[in-house]
C-alpha positions in Angstrom: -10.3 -13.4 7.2 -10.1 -12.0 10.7 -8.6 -8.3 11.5 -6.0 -8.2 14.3 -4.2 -5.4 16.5 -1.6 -5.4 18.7 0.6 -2.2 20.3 3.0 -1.4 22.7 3.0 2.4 23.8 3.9 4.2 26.3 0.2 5.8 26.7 -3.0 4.1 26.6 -3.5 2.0 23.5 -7.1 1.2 23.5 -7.8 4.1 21.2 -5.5 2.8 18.4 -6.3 -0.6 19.0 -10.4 0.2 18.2 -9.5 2.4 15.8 -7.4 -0.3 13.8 -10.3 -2.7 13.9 -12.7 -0.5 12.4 -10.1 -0.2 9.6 -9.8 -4.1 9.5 -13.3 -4.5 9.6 -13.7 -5.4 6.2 -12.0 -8.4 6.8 -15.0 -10.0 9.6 -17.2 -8.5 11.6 -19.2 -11.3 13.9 -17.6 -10.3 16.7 -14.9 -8.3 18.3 -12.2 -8.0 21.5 -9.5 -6.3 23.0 -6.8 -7.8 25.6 -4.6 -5.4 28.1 -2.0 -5.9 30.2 -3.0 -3.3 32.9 -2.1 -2.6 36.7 -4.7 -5.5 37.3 -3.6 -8.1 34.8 -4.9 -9.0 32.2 -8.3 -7.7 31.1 -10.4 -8.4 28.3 -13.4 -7.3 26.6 -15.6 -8.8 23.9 -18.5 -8.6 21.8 -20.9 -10.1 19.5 -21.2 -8.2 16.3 -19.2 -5.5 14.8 -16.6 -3.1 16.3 -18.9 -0.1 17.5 -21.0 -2.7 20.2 -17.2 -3.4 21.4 -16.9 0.7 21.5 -20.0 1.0 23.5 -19.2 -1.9 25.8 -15.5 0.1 26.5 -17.4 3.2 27.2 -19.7 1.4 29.7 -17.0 -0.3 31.2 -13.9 1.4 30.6 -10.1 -0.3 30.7 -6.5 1.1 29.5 -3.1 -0.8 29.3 0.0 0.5 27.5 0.4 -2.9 25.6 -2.7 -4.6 23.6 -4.1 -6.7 21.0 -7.2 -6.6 19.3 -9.6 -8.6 16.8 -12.4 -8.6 14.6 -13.6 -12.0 13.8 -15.1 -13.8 10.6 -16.4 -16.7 12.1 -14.9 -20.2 10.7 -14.8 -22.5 14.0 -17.4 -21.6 16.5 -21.0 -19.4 15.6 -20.4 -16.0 16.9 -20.9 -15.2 19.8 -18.9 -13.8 22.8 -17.6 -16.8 23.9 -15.9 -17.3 20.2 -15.1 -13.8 20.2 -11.0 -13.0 20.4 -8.8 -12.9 22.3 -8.6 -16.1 23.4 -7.1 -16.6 27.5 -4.8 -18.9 29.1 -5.4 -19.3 33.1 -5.4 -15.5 33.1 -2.2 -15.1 31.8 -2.0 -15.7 28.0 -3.8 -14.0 25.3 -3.6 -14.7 21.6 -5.4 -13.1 18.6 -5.7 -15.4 15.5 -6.7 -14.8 11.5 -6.5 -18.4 9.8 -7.6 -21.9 10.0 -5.9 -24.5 12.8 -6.3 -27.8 11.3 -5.4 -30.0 13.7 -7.0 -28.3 16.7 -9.7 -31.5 17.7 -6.0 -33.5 18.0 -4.3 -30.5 20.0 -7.8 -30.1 22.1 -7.6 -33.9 23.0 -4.0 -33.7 24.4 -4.3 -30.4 26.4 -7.8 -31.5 27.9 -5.4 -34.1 29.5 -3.0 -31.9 30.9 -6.4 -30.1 32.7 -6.7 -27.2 30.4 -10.5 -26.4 30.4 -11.9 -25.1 27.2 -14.9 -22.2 27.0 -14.9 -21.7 23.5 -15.3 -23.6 20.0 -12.8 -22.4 18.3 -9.6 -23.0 16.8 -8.1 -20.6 18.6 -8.4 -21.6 22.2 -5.8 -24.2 21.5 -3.5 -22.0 20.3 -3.7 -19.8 23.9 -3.0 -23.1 26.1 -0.4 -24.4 24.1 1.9 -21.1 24.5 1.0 -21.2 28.0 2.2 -24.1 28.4 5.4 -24.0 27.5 5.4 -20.1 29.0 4.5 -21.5 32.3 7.4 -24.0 32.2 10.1 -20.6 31.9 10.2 -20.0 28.4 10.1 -16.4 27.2 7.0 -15.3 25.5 9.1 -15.3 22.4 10.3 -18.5 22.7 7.2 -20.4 23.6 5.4 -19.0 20.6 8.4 -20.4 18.3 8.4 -24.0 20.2 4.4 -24.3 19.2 4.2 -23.0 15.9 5.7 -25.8 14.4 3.1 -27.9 16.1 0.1 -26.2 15.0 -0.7 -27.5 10.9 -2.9 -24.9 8.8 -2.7 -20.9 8.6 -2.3 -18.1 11.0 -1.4 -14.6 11.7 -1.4 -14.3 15.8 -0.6 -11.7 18.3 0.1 -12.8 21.8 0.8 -10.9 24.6 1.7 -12.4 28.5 1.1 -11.0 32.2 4.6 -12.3 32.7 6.1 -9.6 29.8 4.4 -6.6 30.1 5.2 -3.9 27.2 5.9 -7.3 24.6 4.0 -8.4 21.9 4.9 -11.4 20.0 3.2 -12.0 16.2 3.8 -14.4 13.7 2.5 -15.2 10.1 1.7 -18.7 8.0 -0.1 -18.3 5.4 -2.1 -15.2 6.3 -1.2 -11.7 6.2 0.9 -9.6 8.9 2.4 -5.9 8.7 4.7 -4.7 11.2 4.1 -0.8 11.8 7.3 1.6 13.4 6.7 4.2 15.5 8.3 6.7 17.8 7.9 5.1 21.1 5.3 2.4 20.3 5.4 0.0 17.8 2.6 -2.2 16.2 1.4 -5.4 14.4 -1.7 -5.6 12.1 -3.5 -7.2 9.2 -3.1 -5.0 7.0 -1.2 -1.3 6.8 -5.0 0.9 6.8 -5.4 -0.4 10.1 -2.2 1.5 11.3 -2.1 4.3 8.8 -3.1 7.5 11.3 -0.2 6.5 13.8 2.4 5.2 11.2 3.3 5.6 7.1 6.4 3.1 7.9 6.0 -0.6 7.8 8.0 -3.8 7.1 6.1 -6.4 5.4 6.4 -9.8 7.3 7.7 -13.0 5.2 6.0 -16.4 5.4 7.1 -18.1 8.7 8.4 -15.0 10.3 8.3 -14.3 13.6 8.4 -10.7 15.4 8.6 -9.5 18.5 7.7 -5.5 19.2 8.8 -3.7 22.2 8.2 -0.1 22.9 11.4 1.0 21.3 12.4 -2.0 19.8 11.4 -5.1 17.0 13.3 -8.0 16.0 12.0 -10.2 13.5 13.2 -14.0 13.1 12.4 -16.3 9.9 11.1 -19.3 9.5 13.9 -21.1 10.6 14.6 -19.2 13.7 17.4 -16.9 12.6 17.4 -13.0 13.5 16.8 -11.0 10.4 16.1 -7.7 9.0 13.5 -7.1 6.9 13.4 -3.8 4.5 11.1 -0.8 5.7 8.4 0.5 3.1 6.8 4.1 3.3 3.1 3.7 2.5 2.3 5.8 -0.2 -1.4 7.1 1.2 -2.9 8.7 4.0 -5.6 7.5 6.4 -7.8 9.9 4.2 -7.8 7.3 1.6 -10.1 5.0 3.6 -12.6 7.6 4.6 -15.6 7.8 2.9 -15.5 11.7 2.8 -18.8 13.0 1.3 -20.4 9.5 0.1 -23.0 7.7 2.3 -21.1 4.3 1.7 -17.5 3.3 1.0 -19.0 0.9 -2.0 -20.5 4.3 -3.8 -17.5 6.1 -3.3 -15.3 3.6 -4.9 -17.6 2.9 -7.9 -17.1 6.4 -8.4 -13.2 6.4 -7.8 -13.1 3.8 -11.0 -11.9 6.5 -13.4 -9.1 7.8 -11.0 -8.3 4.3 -10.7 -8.5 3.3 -14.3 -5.9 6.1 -15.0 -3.8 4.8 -12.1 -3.4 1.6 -13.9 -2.6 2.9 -17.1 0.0 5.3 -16.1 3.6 4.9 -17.3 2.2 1.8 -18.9 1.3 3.4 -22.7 3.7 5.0 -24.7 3.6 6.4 -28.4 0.6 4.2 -29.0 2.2 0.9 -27.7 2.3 -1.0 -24.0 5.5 -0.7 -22.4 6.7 -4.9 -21.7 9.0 -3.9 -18.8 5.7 -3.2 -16.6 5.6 -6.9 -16.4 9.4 -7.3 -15.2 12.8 -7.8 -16.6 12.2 -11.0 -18.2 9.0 -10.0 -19.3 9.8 -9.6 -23.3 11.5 -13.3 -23.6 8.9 -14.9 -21.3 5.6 -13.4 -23.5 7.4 -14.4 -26.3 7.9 -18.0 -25.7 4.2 -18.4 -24.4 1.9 -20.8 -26.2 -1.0 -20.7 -23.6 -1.8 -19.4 -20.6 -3.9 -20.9 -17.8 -5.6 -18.3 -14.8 -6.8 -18.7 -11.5 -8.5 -17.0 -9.4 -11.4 -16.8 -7.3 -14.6 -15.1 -6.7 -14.8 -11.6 -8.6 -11.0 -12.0 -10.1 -12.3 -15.1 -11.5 -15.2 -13.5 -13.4 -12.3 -11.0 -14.7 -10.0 -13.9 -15.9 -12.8 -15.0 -17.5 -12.9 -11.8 -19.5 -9.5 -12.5 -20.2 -9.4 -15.8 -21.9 -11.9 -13.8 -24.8 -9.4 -11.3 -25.1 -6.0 -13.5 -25.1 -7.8 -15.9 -27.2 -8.8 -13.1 -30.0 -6.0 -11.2 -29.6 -2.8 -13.7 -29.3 -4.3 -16.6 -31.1 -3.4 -19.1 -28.4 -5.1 -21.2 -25.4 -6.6 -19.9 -22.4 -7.5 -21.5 -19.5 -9.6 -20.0 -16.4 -10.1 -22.5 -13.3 -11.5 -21.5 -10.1 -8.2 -21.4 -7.4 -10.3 -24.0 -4.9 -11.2 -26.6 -7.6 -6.9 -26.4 -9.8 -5.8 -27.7 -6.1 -7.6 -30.6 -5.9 -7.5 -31.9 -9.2 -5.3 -34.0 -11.7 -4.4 -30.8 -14.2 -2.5 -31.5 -17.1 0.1 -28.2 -18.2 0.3 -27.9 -21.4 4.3 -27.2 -22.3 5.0 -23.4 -22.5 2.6 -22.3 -20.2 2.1 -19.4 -18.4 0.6 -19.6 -15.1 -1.6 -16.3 -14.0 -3.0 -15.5 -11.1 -5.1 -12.8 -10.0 -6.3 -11.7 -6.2 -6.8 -8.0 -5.1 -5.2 -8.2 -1.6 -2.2 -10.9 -3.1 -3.8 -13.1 0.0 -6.4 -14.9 -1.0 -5.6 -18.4 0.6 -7.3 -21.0 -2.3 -4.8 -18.7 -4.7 -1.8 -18.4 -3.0 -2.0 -22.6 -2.4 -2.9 -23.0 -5.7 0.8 -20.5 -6.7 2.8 -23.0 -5.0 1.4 -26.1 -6.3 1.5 -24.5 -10.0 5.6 -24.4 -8.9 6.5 -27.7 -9.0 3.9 -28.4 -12.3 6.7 -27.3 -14.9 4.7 -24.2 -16.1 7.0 -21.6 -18.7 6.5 -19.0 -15.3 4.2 -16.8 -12.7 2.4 -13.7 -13.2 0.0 -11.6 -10.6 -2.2 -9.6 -11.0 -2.7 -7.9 -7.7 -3.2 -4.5 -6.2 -1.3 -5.0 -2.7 2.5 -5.0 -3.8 4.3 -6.3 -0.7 1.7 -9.3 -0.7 2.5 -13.1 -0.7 0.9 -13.5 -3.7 3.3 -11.3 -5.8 6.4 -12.1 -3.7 6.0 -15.6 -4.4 5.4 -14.6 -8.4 8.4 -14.2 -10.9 6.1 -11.5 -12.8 3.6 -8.7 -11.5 1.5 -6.0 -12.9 0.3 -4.1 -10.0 -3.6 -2.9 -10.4 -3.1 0.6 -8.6 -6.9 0.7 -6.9 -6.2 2.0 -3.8 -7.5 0.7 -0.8 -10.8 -0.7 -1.2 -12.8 -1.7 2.2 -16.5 -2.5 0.8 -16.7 -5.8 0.3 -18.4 -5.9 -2.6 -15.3 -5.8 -5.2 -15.8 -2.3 -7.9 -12.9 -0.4 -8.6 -10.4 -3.6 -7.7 -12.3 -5.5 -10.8 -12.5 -3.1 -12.8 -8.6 -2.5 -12.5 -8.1 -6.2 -12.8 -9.7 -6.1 -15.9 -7.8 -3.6 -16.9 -4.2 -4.7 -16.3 -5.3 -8.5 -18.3 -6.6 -6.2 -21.3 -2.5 -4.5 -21.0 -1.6 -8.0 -20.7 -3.8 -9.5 -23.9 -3.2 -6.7 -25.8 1.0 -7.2 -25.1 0.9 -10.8 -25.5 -1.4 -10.5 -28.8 1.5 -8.0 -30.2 4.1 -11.3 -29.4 1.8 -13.4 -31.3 1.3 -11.3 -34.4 -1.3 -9.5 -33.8 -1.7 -6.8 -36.1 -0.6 -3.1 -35.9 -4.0 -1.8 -37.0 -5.7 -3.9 -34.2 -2.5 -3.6 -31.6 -3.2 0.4 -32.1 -7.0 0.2 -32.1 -7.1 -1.9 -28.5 -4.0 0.9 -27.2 -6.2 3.9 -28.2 -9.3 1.6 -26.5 -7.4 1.7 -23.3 -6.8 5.2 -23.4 -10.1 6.3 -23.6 -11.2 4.1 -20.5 -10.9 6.1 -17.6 -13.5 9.2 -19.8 -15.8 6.1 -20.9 -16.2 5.1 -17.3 -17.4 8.4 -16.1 -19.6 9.0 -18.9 -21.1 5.6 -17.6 -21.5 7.1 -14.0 -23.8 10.2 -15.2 -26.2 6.9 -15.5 -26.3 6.7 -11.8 -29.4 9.1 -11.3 -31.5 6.8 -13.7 -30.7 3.5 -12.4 -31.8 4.7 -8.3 -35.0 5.0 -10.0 -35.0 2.0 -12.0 -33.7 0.2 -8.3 -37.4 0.8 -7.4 -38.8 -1.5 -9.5 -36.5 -4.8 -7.4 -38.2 -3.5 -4.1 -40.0 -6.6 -3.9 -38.2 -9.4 -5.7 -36.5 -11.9 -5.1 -34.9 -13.4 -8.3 -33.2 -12.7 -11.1 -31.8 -13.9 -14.3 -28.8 -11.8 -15.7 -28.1 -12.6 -19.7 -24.8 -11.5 -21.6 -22.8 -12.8 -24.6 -18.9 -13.0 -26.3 -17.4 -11.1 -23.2 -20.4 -10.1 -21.6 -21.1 -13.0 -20.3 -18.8 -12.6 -17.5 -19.7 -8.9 -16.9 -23.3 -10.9 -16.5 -21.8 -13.5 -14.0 -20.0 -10.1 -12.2 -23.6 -8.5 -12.2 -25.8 -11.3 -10.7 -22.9 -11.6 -7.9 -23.5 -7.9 -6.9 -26.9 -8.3 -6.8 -26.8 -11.1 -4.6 -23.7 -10.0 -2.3 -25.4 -6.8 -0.9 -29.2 -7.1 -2.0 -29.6 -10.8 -0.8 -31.3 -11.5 -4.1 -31.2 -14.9 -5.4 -29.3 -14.1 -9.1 -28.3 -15.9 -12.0 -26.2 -15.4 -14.9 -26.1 -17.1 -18.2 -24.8 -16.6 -21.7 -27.6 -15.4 -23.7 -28.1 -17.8 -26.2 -28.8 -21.1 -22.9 -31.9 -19.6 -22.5 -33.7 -22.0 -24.3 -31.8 -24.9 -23.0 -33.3 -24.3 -19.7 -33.4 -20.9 -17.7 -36.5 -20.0 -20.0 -38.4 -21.8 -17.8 -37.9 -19.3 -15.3 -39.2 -16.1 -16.8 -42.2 -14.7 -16.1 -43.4 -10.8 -15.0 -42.2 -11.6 -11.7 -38.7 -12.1 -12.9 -36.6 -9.2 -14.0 -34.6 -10.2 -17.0 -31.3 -8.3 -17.1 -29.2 -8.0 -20.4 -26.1 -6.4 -21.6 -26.2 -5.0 -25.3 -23.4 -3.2 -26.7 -22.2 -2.7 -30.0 -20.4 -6.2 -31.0 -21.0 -9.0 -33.8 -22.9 -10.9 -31.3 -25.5 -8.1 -31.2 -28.2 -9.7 -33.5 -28.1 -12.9 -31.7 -28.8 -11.3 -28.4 -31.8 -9.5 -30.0 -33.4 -12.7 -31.0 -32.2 -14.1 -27.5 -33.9 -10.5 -25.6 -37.2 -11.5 -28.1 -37.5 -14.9 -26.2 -37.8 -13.5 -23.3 -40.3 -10.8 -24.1 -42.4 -13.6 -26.1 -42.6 -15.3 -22.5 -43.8 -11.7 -20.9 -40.6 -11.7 -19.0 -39.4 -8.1 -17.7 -36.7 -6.7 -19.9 -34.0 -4.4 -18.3 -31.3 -3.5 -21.1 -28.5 -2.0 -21.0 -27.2 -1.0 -24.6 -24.7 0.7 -26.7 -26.4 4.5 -28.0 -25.3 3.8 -31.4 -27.5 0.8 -31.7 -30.3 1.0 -28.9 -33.1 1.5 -31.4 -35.2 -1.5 -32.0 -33.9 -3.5 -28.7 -36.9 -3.0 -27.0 -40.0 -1.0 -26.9 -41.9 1.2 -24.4 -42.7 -1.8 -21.7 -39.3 -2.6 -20.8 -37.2 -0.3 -19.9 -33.6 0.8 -21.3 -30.5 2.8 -20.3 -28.4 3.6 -22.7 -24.5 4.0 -22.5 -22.4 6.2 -24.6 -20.6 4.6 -27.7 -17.3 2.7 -27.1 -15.2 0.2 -28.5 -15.3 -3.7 -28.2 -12.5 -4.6 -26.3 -12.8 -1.9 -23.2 -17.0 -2.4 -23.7 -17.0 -5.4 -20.8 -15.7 -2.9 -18.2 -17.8 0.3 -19.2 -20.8 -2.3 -18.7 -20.1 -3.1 -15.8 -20.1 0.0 -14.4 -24.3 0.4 -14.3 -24.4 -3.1 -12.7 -22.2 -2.2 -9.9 -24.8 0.9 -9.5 -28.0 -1.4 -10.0 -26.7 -3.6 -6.9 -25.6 -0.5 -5.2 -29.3 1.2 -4.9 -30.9 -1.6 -4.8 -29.0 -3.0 -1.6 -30.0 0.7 -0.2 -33.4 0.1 -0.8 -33.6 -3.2 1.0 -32.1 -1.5 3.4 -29.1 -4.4 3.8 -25.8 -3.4 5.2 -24.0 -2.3 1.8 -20.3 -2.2 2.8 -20.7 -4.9 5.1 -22.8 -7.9 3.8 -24.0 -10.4 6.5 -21.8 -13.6 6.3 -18.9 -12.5 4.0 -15.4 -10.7 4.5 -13.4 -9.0 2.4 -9.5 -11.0 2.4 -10.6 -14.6 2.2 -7.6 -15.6 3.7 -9.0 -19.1 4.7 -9.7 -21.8 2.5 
């Protein structure tokens, strides 16, 4: 889940090579460095903590080089700390930059130890630098070493190396983690992901698994997995650097709550037509593959997983067949039965989540019906290794608390549902009712944002708590699982969600006035049952926050709890309007505490690590 850089200019490259990390450093921020080949050698700096204490240490002790690499870490081996921070150095002549897990490193440690390489560091990483140098040392190219020890090194990586002995090279190469190479005029680059590289360079050839590159000044070659020289296409990116500014808002999370309209429509464009969903947006086989479904299992992790488990209500109701939802890190390690027929789902915003992506190729050789992805990055492994995709059209989103990517996720399954239901005979009067639904999302979404001023107040009342119990029914219930993971991702409140009606088969026990109570209330025919469920709690002098449907708010509560209200809209598109004032809730409350909203303490954004 680390960020990396690496360039090869003609000028200095230090200022694109910070600049890139503070674009990566969504993806980890426990520490950060920089390598140069300079006049003097190679020099490095590093860091504890995030990218600006890196900044400050450059402008305190200034260096340049023409050819660089850079990291921001998310700490898996090692605590952080400087001497874990990247790059990683061999005998002053090797550096390597690394995003992934080495699994064999203790084995790899052992056996370089006896050659006399010393180690300073904890990490997996360090290996990785001796090894290369190594075989470098020995009269290999830089390019040539790296491919000699890949094949040596068991787990995932994305790397950047760069050698006293080449000056002007950099040589990168992907396994299981993500790598972009960016073209320029005169320099070239490597990267995590395309934001890091978007103010220098809109062109960009997505790496394959098991490439390897190697960028010059004016030249790249790229090799595959098996060593041969190929040519991968070139992709313009279709947004500006401006798209990961946060402009006028005083965090990147507020600003893309309140892009979820824009991004909504995004979704939905070219995808409705004369009241029906177009099937082609799923692929070419897409109209014989929905047809001979009988069930469909998901995976997914983390807020993608609360979304597939919206999902499985609506494919359920709407196509009349199974659904299954499993968690990406538990489907791997399991005996799982497919059912015959079955379509296989997956869902990830950046297409690279690892637990996902390993649990894609097992599914492969399981005998599912086919692949579909739900994903917003379309160049990323997880949709290049599926046989369908639906992209989800967010934009770039760098909080790390997931808004507008859920939200579009949730979307793009209720196309899907609503698509597969009409395969299954769903009815026209239904098939036209969830259609109009979706095309009254994007105005439903706003009108949920004009909430925003009343929830910073309500936000007050959470200044000194600790827990809370979140409560939702029928589809809700995820929305209340999404809700309770806000809350605790950026607020560092302990949260829990649970359908309504488990309350008295447990959690009761809980509530008091010290606990704030959370519901979700809209207009559906599990309504009355959460009324009785929100009277337990008040019976039990617990402290009732509701969020309801206008058309049916009266009666909920009464004047000691308090209530927001949301405007009138329909059942299927209701989990995603609601969880629009939870995303806010978290928001101001995280403010409040005064935690680090974009950037919550021990998480990243890409967990491209199991």
């Amino acid at each position: 889940m680390c960020g990396i850089v690496g360039v090869a200019a003609r000028r200095d490259v230090v200022p694109t090579l910070i600049h890139g990390l503070k674009s990566l450093e969504y993806r980890g921020y426990d520490s950060a460095g920089i390598a140069l080949l300079t006049g003097q050698g190679l020099e490095r700096l590093r860091a504890k903590g995030k990218v600006a204490e890196l900044e400050s240490l450059h402008a305190a002790t200034p260096i340049g080089g023409h050819t660089g690499i850079a990291h921001t870490r998310w700490a898996t081996h090692g605590v952080p700390a400087e001497r874990n921070a990247h790059p990683m150095v061999s005998n002053d002549t090797v550096a390597v930059v690394h995003n992934g897990i080495i699994e064999n490193h203790a084995e790899l440690r052992e056996e370089l130890r006896a050659q006399g390489y010393a180690f300073t560091s904890d990490t997996d990483t360090e290996v990785m630098a001796h090894l290369i140098h190594a075989v470098h040392s020995r009269g290999a190219s830089l390019l040539d070493a790296v491919k000699q020890v890949l094949p040596r090194l068991h787990g995932a990586y994305a790397i950047a190396v760069v050698s006293t002995q080449e000056p002007g090279v950099v040589v990168g190469a992907r396994k299981g983690s993500p790598m972009v190479m960016g073209l320029g005029d005169g320099e070239q680059y490597l990267a995590s992901d395309i934001h890091a590289l978007l103010p220098v360079t809109r062109r960009f050839v997505y790496l394959a698994e098991g490439d390897i590159a190697e960028i010059r000044i004016d030249s790249t070659r790229v090799f595959d997995a098996e060593g041969r020289e190929v040519v991968r296409p070139v992709k313009e990116a279709h947004f500006s650097a401006d798209a990961v500014q946060r402009g006028e808002y005083r965090h990147y999370m507020l600003k893309e709550i309140h892009e979820q309209p824009a991004a909504i429509a995004d979704t939905l464009e070219g995808r409705l037509s004369g009241g029906h969903v177009l099937t082609q947006i799923f692929g070419p086989s897409a109209q014989d593959l929905l047809t001979r479904t009988q069930a469909v299992q998901i995976v997914a992790c983390g807020s993608s997983y609360h979304a597939a488990l919206v999902a499985k209500y609506w494919i359920e109701s709407l196509a009349r067949i199974p659904a299954q939802v499993e968690i990406a890190s538990e489907y791997r390690y399991r005996d799982f039965v497919v059912v015959p027929d079955t379509l296989l789902v997956t869902v990830s915003q950046s297409g690279e989540t690892a637990d996902t992506l390993a649990a894609l190729k097992l599914a492969k050789g399981m005998g599912y019906l086919g692949t579909l992805a739900i994903c917003n990055v379309p160049e990323s492994s997880l949709v290049r290794e599926s046989e369908l995709s639906l992209m989800t059209r967010a934009g770039p989103e760098i909080g790390v608390a997931s808004t507008k990517a859920f939200v579009t996720q949730l979307t793009a399954l209720l196309l899907f549902a609503l698509e597969l239901g009409r395969h299954h005979g769903l009815s026209a009067q239904r098939y036209a009712d969830g259609v109009a639904q979706l095309e009254h999302l994007p105005s439903a979404v706003a009108a949920a944002l004009a909430l925003d001023p009343q929830i910073r107040q309500l936000a007050e009342f959470f200044g000194d708590k600790h827990h809370a119990l979140f409560l939702g029914r029928g589809t809700q219930f995820p929305i209340a699982m999404e809700g309770a993971l806000k809350l605790k991702e950026i607020s560092y409140i302990h949260a829990e969600a649970y359908p309504a009606g488990e309350l008295k088969h447990g959690p009761l026990a809980l509530v008091d006035d010290e606990m704030p109570v959370i519901a979700v209330a809209p207009n559906d025919h599990l309504l009355e049952k959460l009324k009785s469920n929100i009277e337990e709690v008040r019976a039990r002098g617990g402290r009732l926050i509701v969020f309801a449907d206008r058309a049916v708010s009266r009666g909920i509560t009464h004047p000691q709890e308090i209530l927001l209200e949301l405007e009138p809209c329909g059942d299927l598109i209701a989990p995603i309007v609601f969880t629009v004032p939870l995303q806010l809730l978290s928001y101001h409350v995280a403010v409040l505490k005064g935690t680090d909203v974009d950037q919550p303490r021990n998480l990243a954004k890409s967990v491209t690590v199991e």
